[in-house]
C-alpha positions as CSV (number, residue, x, y, z in Angstrom):
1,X,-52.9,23.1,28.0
2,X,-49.4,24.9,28.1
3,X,-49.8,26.1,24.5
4,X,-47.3,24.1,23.4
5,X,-48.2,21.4,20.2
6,X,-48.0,18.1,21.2
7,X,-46.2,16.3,18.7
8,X,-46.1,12.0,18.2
9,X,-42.5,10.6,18.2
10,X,-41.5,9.7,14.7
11,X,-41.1,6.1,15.2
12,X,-45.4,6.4,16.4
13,X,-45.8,8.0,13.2
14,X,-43.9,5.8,10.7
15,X,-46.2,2.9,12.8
16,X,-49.6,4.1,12.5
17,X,-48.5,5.4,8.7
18,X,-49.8,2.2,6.9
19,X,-53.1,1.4,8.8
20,X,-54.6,5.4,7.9
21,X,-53.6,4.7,4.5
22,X,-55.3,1.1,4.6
23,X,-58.5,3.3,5.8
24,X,-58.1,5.7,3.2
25,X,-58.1,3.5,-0.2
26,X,-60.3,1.0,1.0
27,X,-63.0,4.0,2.3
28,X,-62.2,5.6,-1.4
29,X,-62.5,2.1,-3.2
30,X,-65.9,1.7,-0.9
31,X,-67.6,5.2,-2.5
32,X,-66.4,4.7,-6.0
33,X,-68.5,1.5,-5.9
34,X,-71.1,2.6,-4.6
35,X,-72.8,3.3,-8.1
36,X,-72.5,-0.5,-8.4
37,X,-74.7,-1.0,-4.9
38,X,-77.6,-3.3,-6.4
39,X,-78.0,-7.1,-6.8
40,X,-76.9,-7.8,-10.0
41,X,-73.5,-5.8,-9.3
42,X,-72.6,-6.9,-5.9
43,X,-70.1,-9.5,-7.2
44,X,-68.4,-7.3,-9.7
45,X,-67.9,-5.4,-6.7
46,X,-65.8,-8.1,-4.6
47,X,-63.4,-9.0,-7.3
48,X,-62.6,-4.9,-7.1
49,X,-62.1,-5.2,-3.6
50,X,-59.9,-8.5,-3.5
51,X,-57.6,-6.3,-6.4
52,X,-57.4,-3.4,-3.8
53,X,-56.5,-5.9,-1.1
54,X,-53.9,-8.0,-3.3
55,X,-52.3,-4.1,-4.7
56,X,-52.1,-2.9,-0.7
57,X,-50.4,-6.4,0.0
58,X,-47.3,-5.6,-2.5
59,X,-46.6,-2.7,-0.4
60,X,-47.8,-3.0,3.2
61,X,-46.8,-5.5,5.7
62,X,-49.0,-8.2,7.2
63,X,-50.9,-6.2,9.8
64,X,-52.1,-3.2,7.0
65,X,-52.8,-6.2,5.1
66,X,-54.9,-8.1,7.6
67,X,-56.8,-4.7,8.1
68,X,-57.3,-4.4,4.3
69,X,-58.8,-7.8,4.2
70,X,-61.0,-7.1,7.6
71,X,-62.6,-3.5,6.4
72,X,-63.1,-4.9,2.4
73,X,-65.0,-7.8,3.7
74,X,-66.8,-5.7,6.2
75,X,-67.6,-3.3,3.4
76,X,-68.7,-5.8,1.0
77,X,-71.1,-7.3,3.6
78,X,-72.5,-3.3,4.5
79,X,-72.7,-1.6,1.1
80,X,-73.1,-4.4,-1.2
81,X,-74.8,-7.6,0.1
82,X,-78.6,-7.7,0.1
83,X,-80.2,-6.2,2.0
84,X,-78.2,-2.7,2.3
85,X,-76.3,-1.2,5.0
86,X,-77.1,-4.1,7.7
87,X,-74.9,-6.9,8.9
88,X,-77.3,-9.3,7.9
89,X,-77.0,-11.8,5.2
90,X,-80.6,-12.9,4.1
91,X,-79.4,-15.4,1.4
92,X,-77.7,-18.9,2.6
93,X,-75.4,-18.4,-0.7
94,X,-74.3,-15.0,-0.1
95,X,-73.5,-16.3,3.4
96,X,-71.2,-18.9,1.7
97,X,-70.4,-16.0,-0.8
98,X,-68.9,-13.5,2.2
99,X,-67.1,-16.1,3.9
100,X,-64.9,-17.3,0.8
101,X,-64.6,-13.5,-0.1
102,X,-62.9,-12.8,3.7
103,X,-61.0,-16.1,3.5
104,X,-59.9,-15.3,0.0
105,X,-58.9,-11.6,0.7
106,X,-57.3,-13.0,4.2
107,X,-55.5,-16.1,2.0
108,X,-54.4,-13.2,-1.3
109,X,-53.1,-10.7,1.1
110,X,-51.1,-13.2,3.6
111,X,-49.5,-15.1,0.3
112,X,-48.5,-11.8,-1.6
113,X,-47.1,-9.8,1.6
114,X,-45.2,-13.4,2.0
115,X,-44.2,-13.4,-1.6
116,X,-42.9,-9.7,-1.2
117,X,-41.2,-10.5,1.6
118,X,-38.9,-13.1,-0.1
119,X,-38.3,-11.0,-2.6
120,X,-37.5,-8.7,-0.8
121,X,-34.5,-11.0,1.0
122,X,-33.3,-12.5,-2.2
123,X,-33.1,-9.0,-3.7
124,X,-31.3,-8.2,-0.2
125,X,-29.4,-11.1,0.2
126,X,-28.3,-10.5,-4.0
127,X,-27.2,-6.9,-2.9
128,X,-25.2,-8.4,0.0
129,X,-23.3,-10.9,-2.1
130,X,-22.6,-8.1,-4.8
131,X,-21.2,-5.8,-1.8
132,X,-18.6,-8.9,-1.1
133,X,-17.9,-9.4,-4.3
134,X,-16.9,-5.9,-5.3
135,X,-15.3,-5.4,-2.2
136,X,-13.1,-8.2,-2.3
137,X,-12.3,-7.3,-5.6
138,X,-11.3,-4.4,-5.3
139,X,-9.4,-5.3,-1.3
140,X,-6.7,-8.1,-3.7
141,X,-6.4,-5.1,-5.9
142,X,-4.6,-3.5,-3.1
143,X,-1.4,-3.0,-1.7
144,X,-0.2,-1.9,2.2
145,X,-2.0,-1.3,5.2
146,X,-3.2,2.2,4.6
147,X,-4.5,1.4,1.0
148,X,-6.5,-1.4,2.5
149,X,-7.5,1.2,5.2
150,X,-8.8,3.5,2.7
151,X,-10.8,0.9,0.1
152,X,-12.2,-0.1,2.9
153,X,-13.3,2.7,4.8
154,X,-14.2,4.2,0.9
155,X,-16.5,1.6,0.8
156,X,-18.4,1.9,4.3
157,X,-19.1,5.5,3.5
158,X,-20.4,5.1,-0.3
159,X,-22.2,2.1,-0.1
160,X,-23.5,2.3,3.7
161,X,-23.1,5.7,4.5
162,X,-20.8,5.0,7.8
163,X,-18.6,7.2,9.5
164,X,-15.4,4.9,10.2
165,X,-12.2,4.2,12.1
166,X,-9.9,1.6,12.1
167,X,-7.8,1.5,15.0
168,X,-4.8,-1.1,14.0
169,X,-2.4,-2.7,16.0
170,X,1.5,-2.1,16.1
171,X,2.6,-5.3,15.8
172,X,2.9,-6.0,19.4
173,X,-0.8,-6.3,20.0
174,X,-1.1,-2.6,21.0
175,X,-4.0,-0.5,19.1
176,X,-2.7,2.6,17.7
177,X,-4.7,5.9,17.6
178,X,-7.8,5.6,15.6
179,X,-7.1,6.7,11.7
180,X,-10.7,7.7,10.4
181,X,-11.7,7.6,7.1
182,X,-10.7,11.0,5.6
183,X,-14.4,11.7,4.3
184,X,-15.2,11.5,7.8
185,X,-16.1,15.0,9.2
186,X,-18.2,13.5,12.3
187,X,-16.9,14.7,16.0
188,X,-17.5,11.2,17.5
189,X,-14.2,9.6,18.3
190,X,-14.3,5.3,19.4
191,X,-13.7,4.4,22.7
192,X,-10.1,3.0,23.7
193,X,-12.0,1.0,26.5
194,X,-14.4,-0.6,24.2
195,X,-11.7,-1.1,21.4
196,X,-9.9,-2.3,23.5
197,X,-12.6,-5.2,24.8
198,X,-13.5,-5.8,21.3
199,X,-9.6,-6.4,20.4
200,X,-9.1,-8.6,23.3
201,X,-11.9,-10.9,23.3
202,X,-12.2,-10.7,19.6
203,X,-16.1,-10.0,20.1
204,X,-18.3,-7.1,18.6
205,X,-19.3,-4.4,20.7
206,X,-21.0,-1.1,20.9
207,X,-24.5,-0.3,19.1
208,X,-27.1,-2.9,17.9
209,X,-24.6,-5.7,19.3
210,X,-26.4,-6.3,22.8
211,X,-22.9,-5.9,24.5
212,X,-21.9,-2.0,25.6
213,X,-25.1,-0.6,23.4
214,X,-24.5,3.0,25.6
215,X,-21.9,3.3,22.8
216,X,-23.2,5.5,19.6
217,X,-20.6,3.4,17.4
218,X,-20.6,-0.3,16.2
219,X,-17.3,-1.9,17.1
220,X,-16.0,-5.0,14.8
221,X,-12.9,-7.2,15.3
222,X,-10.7,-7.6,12.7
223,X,-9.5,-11.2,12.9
224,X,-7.5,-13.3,10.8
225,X,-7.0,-16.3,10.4
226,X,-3.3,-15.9,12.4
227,X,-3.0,-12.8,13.5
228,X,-6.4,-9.8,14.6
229,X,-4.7,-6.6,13.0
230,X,-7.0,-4.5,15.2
231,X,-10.3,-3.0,15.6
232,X,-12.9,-1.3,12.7
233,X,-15.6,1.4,14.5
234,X,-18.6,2.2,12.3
235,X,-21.6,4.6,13.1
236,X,-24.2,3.3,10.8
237,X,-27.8,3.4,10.8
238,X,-30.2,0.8,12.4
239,X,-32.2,-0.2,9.0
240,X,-28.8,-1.2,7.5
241,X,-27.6,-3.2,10.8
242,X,-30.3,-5.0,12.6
243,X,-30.8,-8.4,11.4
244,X,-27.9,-8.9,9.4
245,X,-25.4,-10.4,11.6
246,X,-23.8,-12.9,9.1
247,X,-23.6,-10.2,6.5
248,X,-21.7,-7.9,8.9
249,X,-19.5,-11.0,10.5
250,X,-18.3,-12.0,6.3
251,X,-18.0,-8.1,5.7
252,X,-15.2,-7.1,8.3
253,X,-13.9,-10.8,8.2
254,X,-13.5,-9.8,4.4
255,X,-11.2,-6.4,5.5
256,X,-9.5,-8.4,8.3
257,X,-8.0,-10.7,5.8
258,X,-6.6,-8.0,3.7
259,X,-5.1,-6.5,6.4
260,X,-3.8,-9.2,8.0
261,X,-2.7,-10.5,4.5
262,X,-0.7,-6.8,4.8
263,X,0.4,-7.4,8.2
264,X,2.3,-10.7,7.3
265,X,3.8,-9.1,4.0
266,X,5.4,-6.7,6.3
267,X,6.4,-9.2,8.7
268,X,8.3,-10.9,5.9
269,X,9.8,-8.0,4.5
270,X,11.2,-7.2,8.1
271,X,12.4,-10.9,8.9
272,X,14.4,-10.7,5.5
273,X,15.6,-7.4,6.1
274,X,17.0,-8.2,9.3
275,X,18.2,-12.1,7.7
276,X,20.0,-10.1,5.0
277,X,21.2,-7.3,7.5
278,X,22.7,-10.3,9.8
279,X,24.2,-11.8,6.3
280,X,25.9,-8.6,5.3
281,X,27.2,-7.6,8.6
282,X,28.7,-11.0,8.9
283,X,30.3,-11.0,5.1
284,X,31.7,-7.7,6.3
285,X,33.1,-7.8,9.4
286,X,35.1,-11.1,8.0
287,X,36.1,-9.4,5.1
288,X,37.2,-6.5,6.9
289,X,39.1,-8.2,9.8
290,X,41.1,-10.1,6.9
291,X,41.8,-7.5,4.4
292,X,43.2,-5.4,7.2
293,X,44.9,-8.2,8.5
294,X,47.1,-8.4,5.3
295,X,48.5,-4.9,5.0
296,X,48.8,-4.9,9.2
297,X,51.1,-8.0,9.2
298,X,52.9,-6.4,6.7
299,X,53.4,-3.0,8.9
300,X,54.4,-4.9,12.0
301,X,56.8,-7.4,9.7
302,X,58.5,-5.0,7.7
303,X,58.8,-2.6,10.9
304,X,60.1,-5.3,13.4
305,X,62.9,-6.0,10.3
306,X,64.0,-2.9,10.7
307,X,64.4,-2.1,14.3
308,X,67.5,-5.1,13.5
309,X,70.4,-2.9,13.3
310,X,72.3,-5.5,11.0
311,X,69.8,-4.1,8.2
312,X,71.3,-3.0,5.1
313,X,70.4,0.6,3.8
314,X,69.1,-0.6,0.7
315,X,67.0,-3.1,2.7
316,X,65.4,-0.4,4.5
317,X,64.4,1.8,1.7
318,X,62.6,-1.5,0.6
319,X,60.8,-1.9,3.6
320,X,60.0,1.8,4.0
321,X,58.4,0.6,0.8
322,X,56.5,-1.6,2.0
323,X,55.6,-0.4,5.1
324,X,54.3,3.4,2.5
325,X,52.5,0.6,0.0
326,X,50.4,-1.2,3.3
327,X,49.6,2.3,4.6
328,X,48.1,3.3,1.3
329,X,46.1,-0.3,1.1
330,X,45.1,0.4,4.2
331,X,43.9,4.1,3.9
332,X,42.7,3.0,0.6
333,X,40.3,-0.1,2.5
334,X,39.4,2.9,5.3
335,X,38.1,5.4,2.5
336,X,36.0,2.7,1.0
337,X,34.4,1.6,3.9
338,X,33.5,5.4,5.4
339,X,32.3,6.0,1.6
340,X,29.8,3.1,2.0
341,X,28.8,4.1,5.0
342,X,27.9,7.3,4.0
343,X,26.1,5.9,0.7
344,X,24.1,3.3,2.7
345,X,23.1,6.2,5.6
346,X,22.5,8.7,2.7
347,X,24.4,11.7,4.3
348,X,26.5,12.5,1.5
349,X,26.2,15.7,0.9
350,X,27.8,17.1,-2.6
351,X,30.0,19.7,-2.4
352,X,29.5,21.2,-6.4
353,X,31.9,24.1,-7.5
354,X,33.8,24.4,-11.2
355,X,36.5,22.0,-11.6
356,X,39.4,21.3,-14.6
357,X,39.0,17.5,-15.1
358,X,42.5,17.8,-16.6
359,X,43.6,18.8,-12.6
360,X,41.1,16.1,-11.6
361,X,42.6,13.0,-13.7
362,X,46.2,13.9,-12.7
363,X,45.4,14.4,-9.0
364,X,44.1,10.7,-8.9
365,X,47.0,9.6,-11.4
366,X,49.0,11.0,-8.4
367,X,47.6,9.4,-5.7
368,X,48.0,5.9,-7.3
369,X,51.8,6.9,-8.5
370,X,52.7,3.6,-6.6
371,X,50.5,1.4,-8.2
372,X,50.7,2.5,-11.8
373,X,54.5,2.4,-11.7
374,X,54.2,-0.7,-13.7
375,X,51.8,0.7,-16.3
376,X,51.4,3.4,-18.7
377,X,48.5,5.9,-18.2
378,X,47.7,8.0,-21.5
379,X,45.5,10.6,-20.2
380,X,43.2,12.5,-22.9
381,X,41.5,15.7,-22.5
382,X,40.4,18.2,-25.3
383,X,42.1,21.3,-25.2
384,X,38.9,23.0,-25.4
385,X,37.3,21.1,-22.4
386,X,35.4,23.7,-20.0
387,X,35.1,23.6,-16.7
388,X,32.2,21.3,-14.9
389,X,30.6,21.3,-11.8
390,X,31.1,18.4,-10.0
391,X,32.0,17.4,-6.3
392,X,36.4,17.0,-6.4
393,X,36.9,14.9,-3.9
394,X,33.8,12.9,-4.5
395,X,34.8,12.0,-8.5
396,X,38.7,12.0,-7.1
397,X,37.2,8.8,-5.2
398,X,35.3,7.8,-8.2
399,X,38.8,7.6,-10.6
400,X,40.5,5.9,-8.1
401,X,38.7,3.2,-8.1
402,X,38.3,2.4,-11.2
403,X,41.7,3.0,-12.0
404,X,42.9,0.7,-9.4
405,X,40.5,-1.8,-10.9
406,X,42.2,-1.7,-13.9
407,X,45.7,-2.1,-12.3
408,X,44.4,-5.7,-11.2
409,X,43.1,-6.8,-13.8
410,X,45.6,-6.4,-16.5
411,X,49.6,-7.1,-17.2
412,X,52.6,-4.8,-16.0
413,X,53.8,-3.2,-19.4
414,X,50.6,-2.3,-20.4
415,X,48.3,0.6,-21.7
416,X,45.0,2.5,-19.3
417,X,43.2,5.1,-20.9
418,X,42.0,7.8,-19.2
419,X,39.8,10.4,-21.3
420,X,37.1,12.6,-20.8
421,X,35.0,14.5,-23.7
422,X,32.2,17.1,-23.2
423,X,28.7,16.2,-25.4
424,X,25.2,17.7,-24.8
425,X,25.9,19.3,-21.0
426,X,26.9,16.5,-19.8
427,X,30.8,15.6,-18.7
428,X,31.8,12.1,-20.4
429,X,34.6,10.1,-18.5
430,X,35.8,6.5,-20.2
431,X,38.1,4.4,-18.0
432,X,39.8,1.4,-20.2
433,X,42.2,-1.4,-20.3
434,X,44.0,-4.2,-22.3
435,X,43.0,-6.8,-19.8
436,X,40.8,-10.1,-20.3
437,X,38.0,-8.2,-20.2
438,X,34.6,-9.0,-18.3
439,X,32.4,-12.3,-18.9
440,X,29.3,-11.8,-20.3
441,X,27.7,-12.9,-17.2
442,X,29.3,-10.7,-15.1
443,X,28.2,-7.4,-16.2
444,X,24.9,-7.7,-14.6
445,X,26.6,-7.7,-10.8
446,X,29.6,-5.6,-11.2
447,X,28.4,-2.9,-9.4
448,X,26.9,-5.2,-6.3
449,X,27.9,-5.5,-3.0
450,X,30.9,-7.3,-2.0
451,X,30.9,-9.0,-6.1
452,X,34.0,-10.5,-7.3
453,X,34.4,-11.5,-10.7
454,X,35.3,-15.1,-10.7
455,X,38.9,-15.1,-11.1
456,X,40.3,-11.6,-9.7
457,X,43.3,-11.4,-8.0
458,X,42.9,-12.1,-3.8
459,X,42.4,-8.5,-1.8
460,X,40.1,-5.8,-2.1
461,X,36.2,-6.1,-0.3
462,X,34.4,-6.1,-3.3
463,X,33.2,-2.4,-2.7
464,X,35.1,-0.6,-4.8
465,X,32.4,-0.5,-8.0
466,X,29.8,-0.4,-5.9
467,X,31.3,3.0,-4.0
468,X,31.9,4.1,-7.4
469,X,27.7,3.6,-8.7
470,X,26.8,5.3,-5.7
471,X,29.4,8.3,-5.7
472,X,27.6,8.8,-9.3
473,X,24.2,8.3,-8.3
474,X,24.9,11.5,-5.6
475,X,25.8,13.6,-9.1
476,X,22.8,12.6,-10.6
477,X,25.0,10.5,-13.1
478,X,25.3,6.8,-14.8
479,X,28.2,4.5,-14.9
480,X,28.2,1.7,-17.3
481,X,31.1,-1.3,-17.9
482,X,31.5,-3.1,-20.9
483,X,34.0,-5.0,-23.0
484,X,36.8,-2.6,-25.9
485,X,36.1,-4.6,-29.2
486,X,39.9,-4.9,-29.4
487,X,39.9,-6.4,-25.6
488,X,39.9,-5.0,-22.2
489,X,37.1,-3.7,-20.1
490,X,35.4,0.1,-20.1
491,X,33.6,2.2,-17.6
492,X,31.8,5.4,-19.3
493,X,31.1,7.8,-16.6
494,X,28.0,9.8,-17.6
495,X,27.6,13.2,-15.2
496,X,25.0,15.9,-16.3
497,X,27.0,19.4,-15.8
498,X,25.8,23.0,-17.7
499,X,28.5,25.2,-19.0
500,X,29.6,27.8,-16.7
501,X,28.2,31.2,-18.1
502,X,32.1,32.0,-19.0
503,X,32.4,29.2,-21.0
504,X,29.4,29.6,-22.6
505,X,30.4,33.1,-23.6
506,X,33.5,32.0,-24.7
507,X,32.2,29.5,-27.2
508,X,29.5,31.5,-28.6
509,X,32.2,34.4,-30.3
């Protein structure tokens, strides 16, 4: 002896468990009836012992129970069966008597360990089916890979107590890092040579599988019916595994199909990302390379008129004109498309400082002195308008489209309005015409990419309103078109802009 207690192994234990308690009631049942030990109570005695032996059989399995049948029919015979505490049967029908009372204890305890045994694999198989059906329900429920991810690996832990990883796939068949479940605080990480195996042969792996069972995790492929979108890792505990191979297989297949219904979702989106990036590039470059084709022509025209020396002076000035008009189209066509740019990257950066919109509308006015020649602008700010904090150039941009807008859609001769007002911290800007107006079923798209109202006058890219949403959107504003009950279109410019603290001093004396 070393001193040291010996000590069964659990599993020994857990074995032996049932039999000592088979000993133990049917040894306690034996000397409670021992009062009964006479000839006339014998029988009583056996239906006592067959109710021990059917109870034990709800609870044990069929070896405990075998046991349980063995010892009560032994006991019967010893304590019970005249004459006493011998083997011996002296009576021809207690012989008969001890033999049906073995077969019927053997028979009882065989047919209810069998019955709890089924019920014990409908109530298993019922819990199974439940577990699908929740899980499913709750997997359609969800949207994206990582949301699937987490229901999932939500589900493994509550309802089977598993540590988990999903190691997915990029797209190109290569498994990314492992993402484990964020309840998971285990050290154990999966294998990239067994997820890897698993991904490839689309086979399970790892513990309880018979393939790579040195592995302390469960490995699971996650195949579709198209695509495998990677890999689940579980370490889970034998009594929940072993002998449920089909349940398992339907489980992961279940979380395979989400994710691969994920997988193709963002597959789509990609392909008509990249369908609509081709389409837009394409409408653009041939938009571009023929609205700078116009003004161009004109340059080189108008320039190769007047390197003729025959050229009258009044000629020239008109082709000066021209030449200053194309320039201006052209810088104007330039501006847009670097403003677009900039909207679609998302590196506009606002420049904010105190501005007077009365500066503002008749620094735009200027720079379309050319093209509103033909028209008269009536400009309209209060004389008690404060200053607002807004980007300059930005909203310079912002006016100059939609005043140009209105230049092509209504006559020479007639009136724009340009006014601005001041209501509720926020700066109000309306833009309107007497032109036709917009159709009803235009409004919706006015602000779109590369949208022309049906009807406009040839030139422009169709970016102009479009620049002119997203120059707003950087100030945090709104811009809405309509129709003038009187006729002509409006744009109200809506920009959110808090009174200086001058100006708020000045109009509280």
């Amino acid at each position: 002896m070393t001193g040291k207690e010996t000590q069964l192994p659990k599993g020994i234990v857990r074995h032996i468990y049932p039999y000592l308690l088979v000993i133990l009631i049917i040894g306690l049942t034996t000397l409670a009836c021992i009062p009964l030990s006479n000839p006339q109570s014998y029988h009583i005695v056996s239906f006592i012992l067959l109710f021990v032996v059917a109870i034990l059989a709800v609870f044990l399995g069929i070896g405990p129970v075998l046991l349980a049948s063995t010892m009560s029919a032994v006991a019967w015979n010893y304590f019970f069966i005249p004459p006493f505490h011998t083997f011996h049967i002296a009576n021809t029908e207690d012989r008969l008597m001890f033999i049906s009372f073995f077969i019927i204890a053997l028979l009882n305890g065989i047919l209810t360990n069998r019955i709890r045994r089924q019920e014990r694999l409908v109530r298993s198989r019922e819990d199974e089916t439940n577990a699908l059906f929740q899980l499913t329900g709750e997997l359609s429920k969800t949207r994206g890979i990582d949301g699937v991810i987490k229901v999932a690996g939500d589900d493994f832990r509550k309802r089977f107590g598993a540590e988990t990883w999903f190691i997915i796939q990029d797209g190109n068949n290569i498994l990314l890092p492992p993402a484990a479940d964020e309840e998971n605080s285990g050290a154990d990480q999966p294998d990239p040579e067994i997820s890897g195996w698993v991904f490839s042969n689309r086979k399970k792996a790892g513990r309880y599988t018979g393939t790579m069972n040195d592995s302390i995790l469960t490995y699971y492929p996650l195949t579709g019916a198209r695509i495998s979108p990677g890999v689940v890792a579980f370490k889970i505990d034998e009594q929940r595994f072993k002998n449920k191979d089909i349940f398992w297989d339907t489980y992961c297949t279940h979380i395979a199909n989400a994710l691969e219904r994920e997988f193709l979702g963002e597959m789509a989106i990609k392909a008509r990302i990249l369908d609509e990036s081709d389409r837009f590039y394409g409408t653009l470059f041939n938009l571009i390379s023929h609205e700078f084709r116009i003004p161009i022509a004109a340059i080189m025209g108008a320039s190769d008129t007047l390197m003729l020396a025959e050229t009258s002076e009044r000629n020239r000035e008109e082709l000066y004109g021209e030449i200053f008009k194309a320039s201006a189209r052209l810088n104007h066509l330039t501006e847009n498309l670097l403003n677009m740019s900039r909207i679609e990257s998302g590196r506009i950066s606002l420049r904010l400082d105190w501005h007077d919109v009365n500066d503002l509308f008749h620094r735009a006015a200027r720079s379309l002195k050319q093209e509103l020649e033909p028209f008269r602008l009536v400009i309209a700010v209060p004389d008690d308008m404060p200053l607002v904090r807004i980007d300059f150039a930005l909203m310079e941009h912002v006016l100059i489209n939609l005043l140009l807008n209105s230049t092509q859609h209504s006559l020479p001769g007639t009136t724009l309005n340009l006014e601005a007002s001041y209501r509720r911290n926020n700066l109000i800007i309306n833009i309107s015409d007497n032109g036709p107006g917009f159709p009803p079923e235009a409004l919706p798209r006015l602000f779109d990419k590369f949208y022309r109202v049906e009807g406009s006058p040839a030139g422009g890219l169709g970016l102009g309103l479009s620049i002119v949403k997203g120059l707003v959107d950087v100030h945090k504003g709104t811009v809405a078109a309509g129709n003038n009950e009187s006729g002509g279109a409006r744009f109200t410019i809506t920009i959110p802009s808090r009174l200086p603290e001058m100006n708020q001093l000045n109009l509280t004396e």
